[in-house]
Backbone atoms as SQL, in Angstrom:
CREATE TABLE atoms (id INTEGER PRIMARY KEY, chain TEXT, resi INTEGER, resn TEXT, atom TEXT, x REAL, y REAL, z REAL);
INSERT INTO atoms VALUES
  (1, 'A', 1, 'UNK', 'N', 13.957, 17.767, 2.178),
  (2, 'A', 1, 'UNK', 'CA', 12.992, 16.921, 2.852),
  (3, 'A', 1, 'UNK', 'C', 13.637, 16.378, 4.120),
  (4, 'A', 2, 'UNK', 'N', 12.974, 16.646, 5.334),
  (5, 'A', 2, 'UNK', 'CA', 13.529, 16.029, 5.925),
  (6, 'A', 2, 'UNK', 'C', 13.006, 14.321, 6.538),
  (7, 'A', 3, 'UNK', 'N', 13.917, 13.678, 7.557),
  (8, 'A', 3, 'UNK', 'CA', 12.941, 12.397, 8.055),
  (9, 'A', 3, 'UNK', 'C', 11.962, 12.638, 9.041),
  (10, 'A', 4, 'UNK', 'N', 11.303, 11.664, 8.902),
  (11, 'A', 4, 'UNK', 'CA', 10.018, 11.165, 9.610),
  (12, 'A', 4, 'UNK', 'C', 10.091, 10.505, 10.534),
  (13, 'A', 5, 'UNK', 'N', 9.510, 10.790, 11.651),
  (14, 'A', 5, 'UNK', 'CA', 9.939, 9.651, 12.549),
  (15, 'A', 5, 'UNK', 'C', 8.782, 8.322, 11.864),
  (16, 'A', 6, 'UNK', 'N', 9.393, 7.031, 11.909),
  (17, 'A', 6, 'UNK', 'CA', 8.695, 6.129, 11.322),
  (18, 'A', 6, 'UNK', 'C', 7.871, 5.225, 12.641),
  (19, 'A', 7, 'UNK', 'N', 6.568, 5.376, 13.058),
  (20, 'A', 7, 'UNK', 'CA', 5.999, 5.031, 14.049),
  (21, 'A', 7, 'UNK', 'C', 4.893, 4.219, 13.680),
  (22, 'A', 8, 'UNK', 'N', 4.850, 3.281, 12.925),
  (23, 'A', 8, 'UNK', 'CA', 3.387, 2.593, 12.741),
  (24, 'A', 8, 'UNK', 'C', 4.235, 1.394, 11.779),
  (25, 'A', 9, 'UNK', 'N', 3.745, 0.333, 12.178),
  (26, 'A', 9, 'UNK', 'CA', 4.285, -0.916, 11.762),
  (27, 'A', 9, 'UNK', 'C', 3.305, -1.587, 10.909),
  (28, 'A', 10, 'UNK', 'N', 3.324, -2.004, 9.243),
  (29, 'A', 10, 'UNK', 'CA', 2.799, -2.035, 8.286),
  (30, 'A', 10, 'UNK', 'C', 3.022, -3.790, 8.101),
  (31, 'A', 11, 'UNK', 'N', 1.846, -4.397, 7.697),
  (32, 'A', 11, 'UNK', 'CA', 2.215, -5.796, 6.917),
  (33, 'A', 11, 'UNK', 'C', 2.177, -5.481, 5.420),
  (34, 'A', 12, 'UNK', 'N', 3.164, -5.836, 4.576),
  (35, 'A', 12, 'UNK', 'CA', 3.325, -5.810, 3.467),
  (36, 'A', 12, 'UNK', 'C', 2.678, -7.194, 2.407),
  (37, 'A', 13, 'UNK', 'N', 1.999, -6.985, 1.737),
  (38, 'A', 13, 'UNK', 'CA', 1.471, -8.261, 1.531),
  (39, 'A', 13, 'UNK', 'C', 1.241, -8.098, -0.204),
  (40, 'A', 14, 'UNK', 'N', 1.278, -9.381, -0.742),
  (41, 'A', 14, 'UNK', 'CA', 1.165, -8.943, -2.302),
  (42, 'A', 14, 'UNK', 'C', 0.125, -10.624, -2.622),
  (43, 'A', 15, 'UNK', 'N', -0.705, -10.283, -3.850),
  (44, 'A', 15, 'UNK', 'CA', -1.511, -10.787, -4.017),
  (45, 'A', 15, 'UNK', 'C', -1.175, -11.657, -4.970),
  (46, 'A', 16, 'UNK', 'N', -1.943, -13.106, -4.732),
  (47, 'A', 16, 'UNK', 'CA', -1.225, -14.582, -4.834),
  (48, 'A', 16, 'UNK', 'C', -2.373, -15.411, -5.885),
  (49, 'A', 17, 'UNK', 'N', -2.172, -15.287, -6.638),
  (50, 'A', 17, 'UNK', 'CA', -3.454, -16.136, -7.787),
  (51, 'A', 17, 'UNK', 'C', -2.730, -17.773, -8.000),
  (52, 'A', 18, 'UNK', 'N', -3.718, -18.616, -7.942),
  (53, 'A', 18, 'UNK', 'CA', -3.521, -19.865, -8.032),
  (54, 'A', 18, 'UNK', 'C', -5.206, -20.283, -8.632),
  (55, 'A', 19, 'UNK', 'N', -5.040, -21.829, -9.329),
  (56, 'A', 19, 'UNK', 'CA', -5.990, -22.315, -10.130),
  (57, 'A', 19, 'UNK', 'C', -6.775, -22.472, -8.767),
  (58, 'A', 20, 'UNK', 'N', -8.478, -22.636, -9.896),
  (59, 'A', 20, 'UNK', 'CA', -9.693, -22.888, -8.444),
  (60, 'A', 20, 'UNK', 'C', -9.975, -23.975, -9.189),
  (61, 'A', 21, 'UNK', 'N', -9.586, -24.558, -10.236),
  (62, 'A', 21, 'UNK', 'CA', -9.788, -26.365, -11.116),
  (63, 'A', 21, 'UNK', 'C', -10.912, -25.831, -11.713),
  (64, 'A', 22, 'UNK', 'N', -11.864, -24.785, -12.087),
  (65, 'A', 22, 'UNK', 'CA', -12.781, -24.461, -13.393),
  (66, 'A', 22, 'UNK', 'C', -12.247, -23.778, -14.352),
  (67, 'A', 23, 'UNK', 'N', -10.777, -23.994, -14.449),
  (68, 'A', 23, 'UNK', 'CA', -10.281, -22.724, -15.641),
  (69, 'A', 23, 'UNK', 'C', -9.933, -21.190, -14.825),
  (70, 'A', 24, 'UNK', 'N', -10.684, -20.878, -14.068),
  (71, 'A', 24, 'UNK', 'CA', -10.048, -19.481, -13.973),
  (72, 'A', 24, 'UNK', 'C', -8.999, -19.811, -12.313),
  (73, 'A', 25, 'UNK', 'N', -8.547, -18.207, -12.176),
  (74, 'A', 25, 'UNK', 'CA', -7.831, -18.168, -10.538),
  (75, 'A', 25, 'UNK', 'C', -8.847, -17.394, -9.256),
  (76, 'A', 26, 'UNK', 'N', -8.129, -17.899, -8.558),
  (77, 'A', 26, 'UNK', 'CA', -8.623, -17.308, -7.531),
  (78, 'A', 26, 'UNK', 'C', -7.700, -16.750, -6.254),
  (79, 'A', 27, 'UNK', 'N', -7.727, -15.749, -5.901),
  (80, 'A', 27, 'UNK', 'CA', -6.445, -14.615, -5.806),
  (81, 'A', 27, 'UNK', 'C', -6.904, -14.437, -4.074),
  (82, 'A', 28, 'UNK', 'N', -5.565, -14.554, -3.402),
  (83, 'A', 28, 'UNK', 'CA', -5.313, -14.008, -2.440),
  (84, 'A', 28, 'UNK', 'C', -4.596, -13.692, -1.805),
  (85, 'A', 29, 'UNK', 'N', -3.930, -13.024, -0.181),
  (86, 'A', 29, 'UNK', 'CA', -3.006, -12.060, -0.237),
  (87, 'A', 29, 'UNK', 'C', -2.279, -13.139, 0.614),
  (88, 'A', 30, 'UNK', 'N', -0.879, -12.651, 0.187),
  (89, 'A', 30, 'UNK', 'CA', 0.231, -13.407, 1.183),
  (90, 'A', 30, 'UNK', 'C', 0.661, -12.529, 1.590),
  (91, 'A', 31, 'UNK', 'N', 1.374, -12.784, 3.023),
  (92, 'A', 31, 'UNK', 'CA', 2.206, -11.753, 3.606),
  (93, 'A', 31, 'UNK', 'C', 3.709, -11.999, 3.597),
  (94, 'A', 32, 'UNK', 'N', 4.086, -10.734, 3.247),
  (95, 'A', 32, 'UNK', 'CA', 5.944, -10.989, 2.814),
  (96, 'A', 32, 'UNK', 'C', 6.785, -10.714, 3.535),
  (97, 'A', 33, 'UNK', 'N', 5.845, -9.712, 4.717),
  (98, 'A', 33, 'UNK', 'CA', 6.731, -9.218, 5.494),
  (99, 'A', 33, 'UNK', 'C', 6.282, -7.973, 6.337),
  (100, 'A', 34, 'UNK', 'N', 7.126, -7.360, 7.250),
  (101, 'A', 34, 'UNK', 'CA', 6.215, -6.072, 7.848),
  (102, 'A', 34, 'UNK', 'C', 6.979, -4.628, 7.747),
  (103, 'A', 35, 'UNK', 'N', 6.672, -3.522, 7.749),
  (104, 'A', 35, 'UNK', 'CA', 7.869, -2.450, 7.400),
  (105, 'A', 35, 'UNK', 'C', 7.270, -1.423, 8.851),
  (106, 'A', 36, 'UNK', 'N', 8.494, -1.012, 9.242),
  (107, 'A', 36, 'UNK', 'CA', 8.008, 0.630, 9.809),
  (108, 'A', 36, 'UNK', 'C', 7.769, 1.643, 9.199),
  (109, 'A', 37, 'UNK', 'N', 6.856, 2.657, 9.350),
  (110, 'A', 37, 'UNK', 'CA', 6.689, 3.236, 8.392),
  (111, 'A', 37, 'UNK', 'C', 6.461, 4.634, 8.918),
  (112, 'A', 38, 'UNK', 'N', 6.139, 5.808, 8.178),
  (113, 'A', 38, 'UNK', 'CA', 5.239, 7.334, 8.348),
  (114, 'A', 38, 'UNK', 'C', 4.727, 7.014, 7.502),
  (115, 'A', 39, 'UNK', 'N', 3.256, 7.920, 7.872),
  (116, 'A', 39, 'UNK', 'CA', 2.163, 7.954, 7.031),
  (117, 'A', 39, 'UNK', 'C', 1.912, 9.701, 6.575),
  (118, 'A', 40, 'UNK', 'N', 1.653, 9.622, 5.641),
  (119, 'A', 40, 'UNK', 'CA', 1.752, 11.509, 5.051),
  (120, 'A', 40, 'UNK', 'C', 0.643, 11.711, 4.406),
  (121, 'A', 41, 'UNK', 'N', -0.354, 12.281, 4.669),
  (122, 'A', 41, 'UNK', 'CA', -1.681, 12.062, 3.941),
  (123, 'A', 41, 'UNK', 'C', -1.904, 13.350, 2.458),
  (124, 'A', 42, 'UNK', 'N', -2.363, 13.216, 1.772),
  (125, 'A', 42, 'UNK', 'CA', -1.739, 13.875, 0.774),
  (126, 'A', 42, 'UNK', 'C', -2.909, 14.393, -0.146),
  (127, 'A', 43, 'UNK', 'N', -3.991, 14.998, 0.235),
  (128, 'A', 43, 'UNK', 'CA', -5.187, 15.373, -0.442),
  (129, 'A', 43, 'UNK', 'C', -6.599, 14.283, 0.050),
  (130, 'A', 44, 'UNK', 'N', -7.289, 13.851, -0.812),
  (131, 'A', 44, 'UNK', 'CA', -8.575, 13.491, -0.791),
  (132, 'A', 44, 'UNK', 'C', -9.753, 13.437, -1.504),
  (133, 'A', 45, 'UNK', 'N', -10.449, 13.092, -2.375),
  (134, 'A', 45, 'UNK', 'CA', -11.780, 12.739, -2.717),
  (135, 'A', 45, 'UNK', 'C', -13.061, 12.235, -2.409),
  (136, 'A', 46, 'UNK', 'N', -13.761, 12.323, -2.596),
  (137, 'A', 46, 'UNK', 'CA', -14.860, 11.660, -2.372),
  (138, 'A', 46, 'UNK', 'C', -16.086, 11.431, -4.046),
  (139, 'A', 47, 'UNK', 'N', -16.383, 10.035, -4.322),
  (140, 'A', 47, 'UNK', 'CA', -17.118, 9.151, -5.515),
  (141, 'A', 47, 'UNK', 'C', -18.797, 8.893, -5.066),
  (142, 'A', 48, 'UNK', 'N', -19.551, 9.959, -5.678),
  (143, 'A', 48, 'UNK', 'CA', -20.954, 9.077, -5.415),
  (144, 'A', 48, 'UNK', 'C', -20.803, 8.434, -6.573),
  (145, 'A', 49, 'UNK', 'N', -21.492, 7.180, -5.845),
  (146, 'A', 49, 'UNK', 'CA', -22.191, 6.298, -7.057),
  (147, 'A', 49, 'UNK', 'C', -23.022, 5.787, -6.030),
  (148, 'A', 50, 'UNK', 'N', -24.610, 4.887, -7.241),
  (149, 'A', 50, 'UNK', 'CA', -25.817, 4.666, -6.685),
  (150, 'A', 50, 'UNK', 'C', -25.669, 3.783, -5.377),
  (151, 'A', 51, 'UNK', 'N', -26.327, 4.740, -4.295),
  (152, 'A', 51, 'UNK', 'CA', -26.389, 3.594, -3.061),
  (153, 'A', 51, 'UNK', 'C', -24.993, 3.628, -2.350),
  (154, 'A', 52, 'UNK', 'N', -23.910, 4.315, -2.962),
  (155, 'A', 52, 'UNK', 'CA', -22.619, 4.306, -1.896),
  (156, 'A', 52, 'UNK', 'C', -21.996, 5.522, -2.351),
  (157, 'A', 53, 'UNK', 'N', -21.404, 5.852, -1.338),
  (158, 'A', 53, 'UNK', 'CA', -20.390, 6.873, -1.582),
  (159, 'A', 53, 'UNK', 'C', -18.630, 6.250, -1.272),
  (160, 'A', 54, 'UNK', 'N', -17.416, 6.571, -2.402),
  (161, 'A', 54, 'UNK', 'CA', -16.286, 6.299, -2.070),
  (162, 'A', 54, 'UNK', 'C', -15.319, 7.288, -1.614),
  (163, 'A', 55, 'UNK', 'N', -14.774, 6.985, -0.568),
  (164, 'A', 55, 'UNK', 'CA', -13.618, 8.150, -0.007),
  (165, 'A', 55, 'UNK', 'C', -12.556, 7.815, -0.320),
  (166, 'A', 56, 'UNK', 'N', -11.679, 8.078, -1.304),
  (167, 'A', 56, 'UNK', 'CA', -10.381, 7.975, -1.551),
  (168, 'A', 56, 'UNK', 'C', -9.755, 8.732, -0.758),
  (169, 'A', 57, 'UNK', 'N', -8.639, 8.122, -0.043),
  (170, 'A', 57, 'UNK', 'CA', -7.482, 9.221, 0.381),
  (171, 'A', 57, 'UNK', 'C', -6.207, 8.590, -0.313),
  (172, 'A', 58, 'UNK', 'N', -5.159, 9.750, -0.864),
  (173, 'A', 58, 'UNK', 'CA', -4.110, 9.438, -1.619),
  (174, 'A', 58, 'UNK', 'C', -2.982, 9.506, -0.039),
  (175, 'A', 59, 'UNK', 'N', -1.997, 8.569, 0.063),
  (176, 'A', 59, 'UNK', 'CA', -0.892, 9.075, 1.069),
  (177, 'A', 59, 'UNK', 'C', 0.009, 8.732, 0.397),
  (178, 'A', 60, 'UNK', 'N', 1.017, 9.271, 1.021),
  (179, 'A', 60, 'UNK', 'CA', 2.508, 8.882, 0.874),
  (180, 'A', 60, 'UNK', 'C', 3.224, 8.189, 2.268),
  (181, 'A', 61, 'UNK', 'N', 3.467, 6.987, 1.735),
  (182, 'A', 61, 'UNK', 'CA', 3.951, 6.184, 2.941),
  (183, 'A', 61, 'UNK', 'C', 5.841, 6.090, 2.578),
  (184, 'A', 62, 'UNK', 'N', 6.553, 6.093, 3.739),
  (185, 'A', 62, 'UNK', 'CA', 7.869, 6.202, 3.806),
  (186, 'A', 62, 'UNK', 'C', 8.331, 5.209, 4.672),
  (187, 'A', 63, 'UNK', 'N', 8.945, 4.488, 3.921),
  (188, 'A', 63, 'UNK', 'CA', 9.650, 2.685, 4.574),
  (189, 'A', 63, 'UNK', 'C', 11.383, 3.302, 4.298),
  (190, 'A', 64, 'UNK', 'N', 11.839, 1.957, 5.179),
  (191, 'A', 64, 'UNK', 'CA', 13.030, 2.014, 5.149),
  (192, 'A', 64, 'UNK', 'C', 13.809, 1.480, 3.463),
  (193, 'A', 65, 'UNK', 'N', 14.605, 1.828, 2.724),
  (194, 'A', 65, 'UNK', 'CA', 14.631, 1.359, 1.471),
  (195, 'A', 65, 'UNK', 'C', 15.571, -0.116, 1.445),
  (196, 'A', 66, 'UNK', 'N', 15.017, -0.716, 0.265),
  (197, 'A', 66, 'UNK', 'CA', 15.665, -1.888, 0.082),
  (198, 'A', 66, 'UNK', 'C', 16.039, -1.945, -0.709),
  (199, 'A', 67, 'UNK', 'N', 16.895, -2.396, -2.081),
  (200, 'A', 67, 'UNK', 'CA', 17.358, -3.047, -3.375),
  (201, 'A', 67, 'UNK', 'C', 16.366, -3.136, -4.349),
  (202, 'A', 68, 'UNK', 'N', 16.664, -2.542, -5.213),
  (203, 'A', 68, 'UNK', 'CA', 15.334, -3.502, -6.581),
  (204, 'A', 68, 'UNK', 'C', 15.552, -4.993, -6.238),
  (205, 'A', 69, 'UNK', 'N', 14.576, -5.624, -6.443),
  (206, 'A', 69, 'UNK', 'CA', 14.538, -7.175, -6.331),
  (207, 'A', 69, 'UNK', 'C', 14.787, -8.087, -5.087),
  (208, 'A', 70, 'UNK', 'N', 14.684, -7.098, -4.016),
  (209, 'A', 70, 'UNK', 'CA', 14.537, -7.452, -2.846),
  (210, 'A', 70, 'UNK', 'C', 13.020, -7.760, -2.604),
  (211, 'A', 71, 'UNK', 'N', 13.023, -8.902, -1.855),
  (212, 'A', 71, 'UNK', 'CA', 11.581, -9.765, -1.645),
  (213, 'A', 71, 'UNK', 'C', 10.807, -8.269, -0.443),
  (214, 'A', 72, 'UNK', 'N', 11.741, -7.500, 0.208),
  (215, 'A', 72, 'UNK', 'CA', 11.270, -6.583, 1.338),
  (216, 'A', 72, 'UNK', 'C', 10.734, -5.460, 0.689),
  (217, 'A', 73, 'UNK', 'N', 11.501, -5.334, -0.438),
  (218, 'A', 73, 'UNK', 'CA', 10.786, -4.058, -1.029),
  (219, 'A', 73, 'UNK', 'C', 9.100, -4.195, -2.069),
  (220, 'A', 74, 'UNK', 'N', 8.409, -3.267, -2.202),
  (221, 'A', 74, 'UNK', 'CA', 7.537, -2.846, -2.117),
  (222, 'A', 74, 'UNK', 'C', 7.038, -3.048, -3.627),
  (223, 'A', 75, 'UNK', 'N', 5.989, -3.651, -4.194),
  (224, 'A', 75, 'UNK', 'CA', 6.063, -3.142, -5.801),
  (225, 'A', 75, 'UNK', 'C', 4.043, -2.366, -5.947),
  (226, 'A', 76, 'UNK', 'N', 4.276, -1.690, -7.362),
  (227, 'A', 76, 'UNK', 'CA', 2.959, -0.981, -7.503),
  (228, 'A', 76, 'UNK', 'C', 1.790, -2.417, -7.522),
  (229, 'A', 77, 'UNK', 'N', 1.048, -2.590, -7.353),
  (230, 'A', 77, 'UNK', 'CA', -0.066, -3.773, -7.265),
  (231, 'A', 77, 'UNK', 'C', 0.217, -4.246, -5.525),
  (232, 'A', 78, 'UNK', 'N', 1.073, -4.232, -4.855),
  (233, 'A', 78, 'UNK', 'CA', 1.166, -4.853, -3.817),
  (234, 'A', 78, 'UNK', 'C', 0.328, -3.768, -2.569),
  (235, 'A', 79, 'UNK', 'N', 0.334, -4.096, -1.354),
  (236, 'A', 79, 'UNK', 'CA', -0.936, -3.360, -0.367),
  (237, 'A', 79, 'UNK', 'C', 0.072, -3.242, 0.779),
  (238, 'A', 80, 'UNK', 'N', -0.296, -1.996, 1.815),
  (239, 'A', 80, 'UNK', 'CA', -0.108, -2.451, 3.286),
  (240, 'A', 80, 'UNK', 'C', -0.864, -2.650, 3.764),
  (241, 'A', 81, 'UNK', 'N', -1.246, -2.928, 5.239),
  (242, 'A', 81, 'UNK', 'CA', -1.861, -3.148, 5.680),
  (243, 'A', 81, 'UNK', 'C', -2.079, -3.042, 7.214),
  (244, 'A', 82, 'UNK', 'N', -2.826, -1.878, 7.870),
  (245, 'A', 82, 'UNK', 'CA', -2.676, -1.392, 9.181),
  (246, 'A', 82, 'UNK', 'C', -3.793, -1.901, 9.905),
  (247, 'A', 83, 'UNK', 'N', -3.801, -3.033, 10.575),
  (248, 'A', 83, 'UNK', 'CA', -4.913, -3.084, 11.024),
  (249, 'A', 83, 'UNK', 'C', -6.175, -3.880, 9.811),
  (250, 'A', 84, 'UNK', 'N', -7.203, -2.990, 10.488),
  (251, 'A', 84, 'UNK', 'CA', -8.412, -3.342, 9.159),
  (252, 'A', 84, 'UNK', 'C', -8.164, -2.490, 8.002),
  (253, 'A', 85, 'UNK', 'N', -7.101, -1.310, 8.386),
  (254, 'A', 85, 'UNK', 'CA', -7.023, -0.101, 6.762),
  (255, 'A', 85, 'UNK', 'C', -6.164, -1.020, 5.952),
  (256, 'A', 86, 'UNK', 'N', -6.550, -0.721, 4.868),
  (257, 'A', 86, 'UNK', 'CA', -5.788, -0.857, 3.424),
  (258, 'A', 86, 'UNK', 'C', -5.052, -0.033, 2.696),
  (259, 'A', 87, 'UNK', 'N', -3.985, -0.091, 2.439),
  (260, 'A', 87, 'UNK', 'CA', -3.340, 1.002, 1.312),
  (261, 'A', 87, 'UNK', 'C', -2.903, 0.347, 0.250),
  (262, 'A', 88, 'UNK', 'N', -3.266, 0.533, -1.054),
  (263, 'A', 88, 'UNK', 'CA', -3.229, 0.006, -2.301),
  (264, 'A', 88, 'UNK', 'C', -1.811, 0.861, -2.914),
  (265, 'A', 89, 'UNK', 'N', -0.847, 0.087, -3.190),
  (266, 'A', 89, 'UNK', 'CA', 0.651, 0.702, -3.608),
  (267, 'A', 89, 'UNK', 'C', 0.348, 0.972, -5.125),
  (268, 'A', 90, 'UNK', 'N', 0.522, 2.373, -5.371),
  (269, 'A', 90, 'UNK', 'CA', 0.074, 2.631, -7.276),
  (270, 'A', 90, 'UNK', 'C', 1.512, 2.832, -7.586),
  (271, 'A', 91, 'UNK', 'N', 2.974, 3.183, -6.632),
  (272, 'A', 91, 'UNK', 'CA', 4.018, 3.374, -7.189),
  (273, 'A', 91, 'UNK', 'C', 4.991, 3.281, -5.993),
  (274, 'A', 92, 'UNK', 'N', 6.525, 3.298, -6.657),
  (275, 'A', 92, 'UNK', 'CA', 7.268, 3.216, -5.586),
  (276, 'A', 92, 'UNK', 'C', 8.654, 3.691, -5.899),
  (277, 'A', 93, 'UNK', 'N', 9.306, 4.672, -5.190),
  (278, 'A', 93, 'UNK', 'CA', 10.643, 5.152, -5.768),
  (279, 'A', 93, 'UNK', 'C', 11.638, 5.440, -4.592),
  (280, 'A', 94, 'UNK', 'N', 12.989, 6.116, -4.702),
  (281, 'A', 94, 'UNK', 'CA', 13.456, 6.111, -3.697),
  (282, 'A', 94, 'UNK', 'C', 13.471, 7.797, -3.380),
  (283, 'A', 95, 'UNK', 'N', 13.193, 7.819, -2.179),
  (284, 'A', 95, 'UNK', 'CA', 13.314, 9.506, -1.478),
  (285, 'A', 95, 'UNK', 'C', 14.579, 10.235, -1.660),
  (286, 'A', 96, 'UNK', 'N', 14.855, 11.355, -2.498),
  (287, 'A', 96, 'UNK', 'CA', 16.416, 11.513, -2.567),
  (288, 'A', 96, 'UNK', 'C', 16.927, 11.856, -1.198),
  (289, 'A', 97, 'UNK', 'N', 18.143, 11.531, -1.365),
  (290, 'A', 97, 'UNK', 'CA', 19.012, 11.645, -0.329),
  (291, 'A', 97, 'UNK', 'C', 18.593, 10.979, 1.272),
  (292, 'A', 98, 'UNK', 'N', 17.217, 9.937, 1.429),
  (293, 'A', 98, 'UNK', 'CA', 16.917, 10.099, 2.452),
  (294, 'A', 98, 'UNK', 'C', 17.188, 8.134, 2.560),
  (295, 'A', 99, 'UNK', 'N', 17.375, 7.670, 2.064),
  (296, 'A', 99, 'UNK', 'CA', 17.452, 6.168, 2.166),
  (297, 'A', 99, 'UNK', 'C', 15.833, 5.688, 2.285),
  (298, 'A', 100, 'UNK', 'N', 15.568, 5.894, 2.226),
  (299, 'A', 100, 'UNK', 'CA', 13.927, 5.885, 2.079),
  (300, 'A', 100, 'UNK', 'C', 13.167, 5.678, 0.671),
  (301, 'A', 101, 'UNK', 'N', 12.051, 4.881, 0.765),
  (302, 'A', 101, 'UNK', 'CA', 11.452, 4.337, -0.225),
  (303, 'A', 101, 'UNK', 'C', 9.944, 5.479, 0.432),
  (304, 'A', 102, 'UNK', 'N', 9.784, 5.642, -0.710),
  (305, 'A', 102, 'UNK', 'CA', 8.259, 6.331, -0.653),
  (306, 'A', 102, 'UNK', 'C', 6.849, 5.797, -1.852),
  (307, 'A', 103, 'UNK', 'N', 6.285, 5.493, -1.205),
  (308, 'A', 103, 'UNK', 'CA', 5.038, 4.565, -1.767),
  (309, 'A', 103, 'UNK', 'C', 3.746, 5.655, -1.846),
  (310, 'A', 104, 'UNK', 'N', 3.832, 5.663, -3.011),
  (311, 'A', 104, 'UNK', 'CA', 2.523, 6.451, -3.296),
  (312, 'A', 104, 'UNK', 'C', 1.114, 5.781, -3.419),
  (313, 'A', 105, 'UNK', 'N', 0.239, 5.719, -2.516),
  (314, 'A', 105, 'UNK', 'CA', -0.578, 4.485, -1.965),
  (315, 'A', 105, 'UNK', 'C', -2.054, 5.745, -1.936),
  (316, 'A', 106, 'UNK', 'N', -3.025, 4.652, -1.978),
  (317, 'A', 106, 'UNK', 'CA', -4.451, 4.746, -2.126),
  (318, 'A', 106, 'UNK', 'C', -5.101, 4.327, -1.052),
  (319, 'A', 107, 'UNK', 'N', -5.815, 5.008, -0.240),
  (320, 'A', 107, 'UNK', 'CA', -6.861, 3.715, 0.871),
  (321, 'A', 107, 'UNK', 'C', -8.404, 4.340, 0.536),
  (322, 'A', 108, 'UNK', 'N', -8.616, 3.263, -0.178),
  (323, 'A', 108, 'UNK', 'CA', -10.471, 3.662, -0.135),
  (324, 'A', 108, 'UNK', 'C', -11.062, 2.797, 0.917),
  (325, 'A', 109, 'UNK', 'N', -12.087, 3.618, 0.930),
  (326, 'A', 109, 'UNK', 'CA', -13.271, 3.129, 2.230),
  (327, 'A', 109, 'UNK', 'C', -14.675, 3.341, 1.689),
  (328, 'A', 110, 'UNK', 'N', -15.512, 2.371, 1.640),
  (329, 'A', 110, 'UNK', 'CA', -17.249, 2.540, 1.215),
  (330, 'A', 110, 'UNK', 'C', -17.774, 2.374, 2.268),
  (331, 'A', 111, 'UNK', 'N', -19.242, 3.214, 1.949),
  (332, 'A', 111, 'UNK', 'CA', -20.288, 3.296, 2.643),
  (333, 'A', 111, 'UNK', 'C', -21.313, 3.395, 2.707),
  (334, 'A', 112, 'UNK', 'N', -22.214, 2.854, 2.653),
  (335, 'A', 112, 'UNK', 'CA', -23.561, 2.717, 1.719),
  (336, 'A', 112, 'UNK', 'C', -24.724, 3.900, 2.619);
């Protein structure tokens, strides 16, 4: 494998639940930080359901790597965030030999 040039600058953000005082939470995103990144797009779907259609695209995103338990690194539930796109992190491991973390990420988009 080789590297990527890493050209697109990502906010890393992970999602923050705190009480709303009726018993339940109410969840929203903090930002932890920002990564450089490549983006590798990696197949595709598309979901009817009534009244919308969903476009999944699966990518593989490639950050610089950090430590387990580093606040910079990346975990599955956490998002990037380009702009208005979303990428939903389902996993995260390290690229062999490349110092690189690779995030196996989701961005859906609806459309009625």
């Amino acid at each position: 494998m080789t590297l990527r040039r890493m050209n697109r600058r990502l906010v890393h953000e992970a999602r923050l639940l705190s009480p709303n005082g009726a018993g339940g939470l109410d969840a929203a995103w903090q930002v932890l930080g920002t990564h450089w990144a490549s983006l590798v797009p990696s197949g595709g779907a598309l979901a009817e359901t009534p009244g919308a259609t969903l476009a999944r695209q699966p990518w593989k995103i490639f950050l610089r790597a950090a430590p387990p338990g580093s606040p910079a690194r990346p975990m599955a539930g956490h998002r990037l965030r380009d702009g208005a796109r979303l990428f939903r992190i389902l996993s995260v491991a390290e690229a062999p030999g490349l110092r690189r973390l690779v995030c196996r990420c989701v961005e859906e988009e609806t459309s009625a």
